[in-house]
C-alpha positions in Angstrom: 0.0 0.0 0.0 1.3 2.9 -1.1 -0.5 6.3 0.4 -1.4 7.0 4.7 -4.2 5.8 5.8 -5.0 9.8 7.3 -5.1 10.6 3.1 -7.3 8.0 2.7 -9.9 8.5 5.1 -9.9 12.3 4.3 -11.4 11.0 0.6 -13.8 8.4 2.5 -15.0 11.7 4.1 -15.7 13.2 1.4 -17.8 10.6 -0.4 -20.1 10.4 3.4 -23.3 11.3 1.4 -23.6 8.9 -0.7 -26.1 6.5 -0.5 -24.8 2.8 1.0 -22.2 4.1 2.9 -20.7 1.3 4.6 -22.3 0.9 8.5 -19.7 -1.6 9.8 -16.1 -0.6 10.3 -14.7 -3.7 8.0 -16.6 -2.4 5.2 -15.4 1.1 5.6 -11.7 -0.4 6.0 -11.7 -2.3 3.2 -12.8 0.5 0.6 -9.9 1.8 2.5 -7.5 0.0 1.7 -8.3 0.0 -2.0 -7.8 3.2 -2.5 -4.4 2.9 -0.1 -3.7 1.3 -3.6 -3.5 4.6 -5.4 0.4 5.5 -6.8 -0.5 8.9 -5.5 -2.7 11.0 -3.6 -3.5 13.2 -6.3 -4.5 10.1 -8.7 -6.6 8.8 -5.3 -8.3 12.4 -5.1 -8.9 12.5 -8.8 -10.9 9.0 -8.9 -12.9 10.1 -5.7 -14.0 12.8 -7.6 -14.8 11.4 -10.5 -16.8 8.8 -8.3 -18.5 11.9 -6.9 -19.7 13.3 -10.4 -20.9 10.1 -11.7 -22.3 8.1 -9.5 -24.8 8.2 -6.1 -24.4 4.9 -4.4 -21.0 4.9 -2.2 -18.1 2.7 -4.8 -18.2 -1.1 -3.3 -13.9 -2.4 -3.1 -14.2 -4.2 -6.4 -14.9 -1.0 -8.5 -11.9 0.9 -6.9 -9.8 -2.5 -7.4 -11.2 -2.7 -11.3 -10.0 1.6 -11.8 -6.3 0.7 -10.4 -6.3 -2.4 -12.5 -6.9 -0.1 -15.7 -4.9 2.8 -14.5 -2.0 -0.5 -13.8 -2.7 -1.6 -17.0 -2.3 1.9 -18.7 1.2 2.8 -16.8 2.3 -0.7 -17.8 1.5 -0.1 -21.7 2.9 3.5 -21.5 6.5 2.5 -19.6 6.9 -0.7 -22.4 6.0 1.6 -25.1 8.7 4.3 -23.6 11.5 1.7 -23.4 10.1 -0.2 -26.7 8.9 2.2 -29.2 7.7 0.8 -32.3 10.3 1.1 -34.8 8.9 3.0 -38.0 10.2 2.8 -41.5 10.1 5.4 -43.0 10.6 5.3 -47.0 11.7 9.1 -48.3 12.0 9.0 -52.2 14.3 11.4 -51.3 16.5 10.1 -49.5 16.4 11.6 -45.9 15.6 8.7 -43.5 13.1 10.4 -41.9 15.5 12.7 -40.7 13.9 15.9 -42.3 17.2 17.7 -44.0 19.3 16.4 -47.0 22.8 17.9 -48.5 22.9 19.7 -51.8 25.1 19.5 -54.3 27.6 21.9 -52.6 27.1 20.3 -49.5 24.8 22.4 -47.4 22.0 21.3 -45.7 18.6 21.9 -47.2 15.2 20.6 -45.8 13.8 17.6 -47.4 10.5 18.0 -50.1 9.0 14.9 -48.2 6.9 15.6 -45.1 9.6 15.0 -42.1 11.2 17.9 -44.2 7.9 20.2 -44.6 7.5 19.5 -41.0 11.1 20.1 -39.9 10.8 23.4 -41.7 7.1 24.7 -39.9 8.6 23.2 -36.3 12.2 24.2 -36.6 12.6 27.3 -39.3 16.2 27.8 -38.0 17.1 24.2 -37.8 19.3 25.0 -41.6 21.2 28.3 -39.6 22.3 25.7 -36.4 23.6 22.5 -39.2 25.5 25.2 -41.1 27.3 26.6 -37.9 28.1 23.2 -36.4 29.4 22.3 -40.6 31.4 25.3 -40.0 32.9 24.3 -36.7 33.8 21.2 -37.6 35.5 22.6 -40.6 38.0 24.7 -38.4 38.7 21.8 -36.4 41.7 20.3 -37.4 41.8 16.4 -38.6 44.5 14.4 -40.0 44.4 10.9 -41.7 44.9 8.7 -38.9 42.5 7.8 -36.5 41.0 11.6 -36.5 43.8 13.3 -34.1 44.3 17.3 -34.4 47.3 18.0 -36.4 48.5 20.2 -33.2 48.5 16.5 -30.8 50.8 15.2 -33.3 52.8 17.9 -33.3 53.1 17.7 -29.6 53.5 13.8 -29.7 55.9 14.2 -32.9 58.1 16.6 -30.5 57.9 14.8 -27.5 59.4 11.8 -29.2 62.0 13.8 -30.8 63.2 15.2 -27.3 62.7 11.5 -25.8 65.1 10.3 -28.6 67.6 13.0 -28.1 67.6 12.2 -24.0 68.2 8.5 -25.2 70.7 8.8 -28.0 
């Protein structure tokens, strides 16, 4: 059980006029209890007063156990299809992925003519400007042919082994 009982009973109270309210104190504890079953106090309030606006006759344990089996049953679906999300494919003709933004000719970005591109460009207008600055940065970055190291580390590396040699030698 996961909320206080002094939570609980402040929601019995407030379902008290409706008709069939439980006489004996092991009725009242048991509707109790279900509702102790509530993740939270807001989702406990929120059922009691949807009780409230749609029905007269006080809720018997079964129909509060039946609510937390759906709401249960809903978090379940929703946390599997979180972790698990349906993998769509997505054919472009043009040859985006889904992505939204294709290269040109010259190499600059450009949104895609199918409709992750059309809706890229209404969602994102400045998505283009942010690609071409990151192009751009990784453009002054300096690369050589092996293994992607900055020409300035091998520099430093080239040196380094040159003094280590002339310490040795």
């Amino acid at each position: 059980m996961s909320l206080e009982r002094k939570t609980v009973k402040a929601q019995v109270s407030r379902m008290e006029s409706l008709d069939f309210f439980p006489q004996l104190p092991a009725g009242l504890k048991e509707v109790e209890n279900a509702l102790m079953e509530f993740p939270t106090a807001a989702m406990c309030e929120s059922w009691v007063t949807d009780w409230l606006q749609g029905h007269e006759d006080f809720p018997k344990p079964a129909a509060i156990y039946a609510s937390l089996r759906t709401v249960k049953n809903l978090q379940t679906e929703t946390q599997e299809a979180w972790k698990n999300p349906p993998a769509e494919k997505y054919d472009c003709p043009h040859g985006c992925k889904g992505w939204g933004t294709i290269r040109n000719e010259a190499g600059a970005h450009q949104f895609c003519l199918c409709s992750a591109g059309q809706a890229l460009r209404e969602a994102s207008p400045g998505w283009l400007e942010l690609l071409g600055r990151l192009d751009a940065r990784a453009r002054k970055t300096p690369r050589s042919a092996k293994g992607g190291l900055s020409t300035k580390l091998e520099g430093l590396e080239g040196r380094y082994y040159e003094a280590k040699k002339g310490a040795d030698g």
